[in-house]
C-alpha positions in Angstrom: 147.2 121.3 141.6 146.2 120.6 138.1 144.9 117.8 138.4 141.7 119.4 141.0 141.7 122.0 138.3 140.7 119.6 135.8 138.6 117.9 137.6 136.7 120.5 138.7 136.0 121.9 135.2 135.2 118.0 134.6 132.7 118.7 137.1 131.5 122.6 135.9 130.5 120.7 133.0 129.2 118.0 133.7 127.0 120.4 135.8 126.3 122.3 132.9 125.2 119.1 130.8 122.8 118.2 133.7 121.3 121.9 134.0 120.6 121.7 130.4 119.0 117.9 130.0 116.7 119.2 132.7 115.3 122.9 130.9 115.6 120.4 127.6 113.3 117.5 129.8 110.8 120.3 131.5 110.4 122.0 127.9 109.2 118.7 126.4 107.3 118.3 129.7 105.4 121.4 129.0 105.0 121.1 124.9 103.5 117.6 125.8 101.1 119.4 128.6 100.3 122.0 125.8 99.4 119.1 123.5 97.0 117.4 125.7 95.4 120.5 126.1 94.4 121.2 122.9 93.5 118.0 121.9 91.2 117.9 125.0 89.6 121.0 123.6 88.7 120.3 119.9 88.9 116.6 119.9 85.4 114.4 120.3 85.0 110.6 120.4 82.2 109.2 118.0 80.7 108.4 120.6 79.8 112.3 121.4 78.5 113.2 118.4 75.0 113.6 117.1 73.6 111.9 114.3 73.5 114.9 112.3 77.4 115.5 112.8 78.3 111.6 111.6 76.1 111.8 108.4 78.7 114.7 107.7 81.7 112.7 108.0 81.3 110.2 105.1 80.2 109.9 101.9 78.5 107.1 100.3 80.0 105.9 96.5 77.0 105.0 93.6 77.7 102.7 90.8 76.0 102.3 88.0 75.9 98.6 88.6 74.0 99.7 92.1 70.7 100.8 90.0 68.0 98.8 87.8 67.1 100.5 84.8 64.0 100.2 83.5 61.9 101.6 80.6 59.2 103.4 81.2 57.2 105.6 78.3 60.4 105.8 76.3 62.6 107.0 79.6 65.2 105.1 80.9 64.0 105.1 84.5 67.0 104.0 87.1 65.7 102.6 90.2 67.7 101.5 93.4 66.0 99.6 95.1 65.6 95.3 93.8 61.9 95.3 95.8 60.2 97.9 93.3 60.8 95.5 90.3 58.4 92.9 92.0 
């Protein structure tokens, strides 16, 4: 007789281990879901957005080394571009 007694509460929990993988499995299953969705919501490719909205999202470095400096009437006059010097 003992021994089906052990064995069946070998078997309660085992039944309790598998009850509780599964509300742990559907719980990631729905935080996952949950995820999706909000990324769907705020998330854009680059693709999607306007030019306006990519100007926004970088930032372009100067250097001094990136100007010619010239002077004019006693100013020190810095000019970008190498085609005005011509």
């Amino acid at each position: 007789m003992e021994r089906s007694s052990s064995n069946n509460k070998g078997k309660t929990v085992q039944h309790q281990f598998d009850s509780f993988c599964g509300k742990v499995l559907k719980g990631e299953a729905s935080n996952y879901r949950k995820a999706l969705a909000r990324r769907w919501r705020y998330e854009v490719t680059f693709s999607e957005l306007s030019e306006k909205e990519l100007n926004q999202l970088y930032a372009m470095d100067e250097y001094a080394t990136d100007y010619y400096l010239f002077q004019v009437m006693g100013y020190d006059v810095e000019v970008k571009d190498a085609l005005i010097d011509r």
